[in-house]
C-alpha positions as CSV (number, residue, x, y, z in Angstrom):
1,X,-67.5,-1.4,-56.3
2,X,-64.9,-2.6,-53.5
3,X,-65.0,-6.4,-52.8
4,X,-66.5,-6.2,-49.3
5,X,-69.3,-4.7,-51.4
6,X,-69.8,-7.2,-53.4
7,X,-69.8,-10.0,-50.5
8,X,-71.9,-7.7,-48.7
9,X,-74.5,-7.8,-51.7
10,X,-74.5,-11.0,-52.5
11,X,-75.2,-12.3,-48.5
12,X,-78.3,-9.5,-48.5
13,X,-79.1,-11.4,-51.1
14,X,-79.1,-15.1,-49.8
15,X,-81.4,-13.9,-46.9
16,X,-84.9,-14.3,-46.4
17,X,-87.6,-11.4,-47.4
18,X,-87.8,-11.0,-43.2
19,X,-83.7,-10.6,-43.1
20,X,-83.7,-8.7,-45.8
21,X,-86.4,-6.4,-44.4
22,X,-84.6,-6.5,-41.2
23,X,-80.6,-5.6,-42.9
24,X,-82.5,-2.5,-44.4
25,X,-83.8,-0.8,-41.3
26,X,-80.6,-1.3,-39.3
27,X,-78.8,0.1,-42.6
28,X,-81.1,2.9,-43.0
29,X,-80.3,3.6,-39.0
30,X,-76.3,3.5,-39.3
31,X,-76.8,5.4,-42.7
32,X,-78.7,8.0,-40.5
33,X,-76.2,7.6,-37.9
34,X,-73.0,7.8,-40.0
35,X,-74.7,11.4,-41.9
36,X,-76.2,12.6,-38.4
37,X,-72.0,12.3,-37.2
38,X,-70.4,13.8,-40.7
39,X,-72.7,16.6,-40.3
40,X,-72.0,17.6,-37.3
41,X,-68.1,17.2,-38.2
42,X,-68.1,19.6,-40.8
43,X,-69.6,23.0,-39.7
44,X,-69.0,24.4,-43.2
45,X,-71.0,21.7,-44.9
46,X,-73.9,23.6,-47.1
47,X,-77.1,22.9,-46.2
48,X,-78.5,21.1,-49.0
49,X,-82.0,20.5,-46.9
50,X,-81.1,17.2,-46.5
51,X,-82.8,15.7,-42.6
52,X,-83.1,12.5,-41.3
53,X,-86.6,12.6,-42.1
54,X,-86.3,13.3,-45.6
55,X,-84.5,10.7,-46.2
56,X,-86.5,8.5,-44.2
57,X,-89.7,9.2,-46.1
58,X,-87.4,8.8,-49.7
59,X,-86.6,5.5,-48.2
60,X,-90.6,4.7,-47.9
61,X,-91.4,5.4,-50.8
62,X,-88.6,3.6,-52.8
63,X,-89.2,0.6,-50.7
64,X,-93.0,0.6,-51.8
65,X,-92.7,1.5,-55.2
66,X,-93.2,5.2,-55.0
67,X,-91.3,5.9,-57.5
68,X,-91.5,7.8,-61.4
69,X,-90.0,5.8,-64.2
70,X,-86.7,7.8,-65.0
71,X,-87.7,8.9,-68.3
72,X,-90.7,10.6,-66.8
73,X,-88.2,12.5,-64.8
74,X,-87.0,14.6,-67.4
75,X,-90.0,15.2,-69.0
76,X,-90.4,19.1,-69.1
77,X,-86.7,19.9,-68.5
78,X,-84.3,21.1,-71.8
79,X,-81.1,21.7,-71.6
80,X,-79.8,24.0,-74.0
């Protein structure tokens, strides 16, 4: 993890709940941005069914606790 990283962690984490709230849906937009602009860039890039909306909706449902504990994850799966 770079340095700027780090600063950049620990000042999202000094704000309020309402700045925090706020730093995530300007990051989520610039994230959504920054892909939108890398994917138009690369015109060989496989489609991995990734969409702006996708990862909006993944973004919900982290940020309400959505989510499966990650040993329930690989329930089901073997790997042989």
């Amino acid at each position: 993890m770079s340095s700027q990283l780090q600063q950049a962690i620990a000042l999202a984490q000094s704000l309020s709940f309402e700045e925090q709230l706020e730093l995530l849906k300007t990051l989520s937009s610039v994230i959504q941005q920054t892909h939108a602009r890398e994917h138009q860039a690369s015109t060989s890039e496989v489609d991995m069914g990734f969409s702006a909306e996708s990862f909006r909706k993944s973004w919900e449902q982290a940020m309400t606790g959505q989510t499966l504990p990650l040993s329930q994850l690989w329930e089901g799966i073997d790997v042989d």
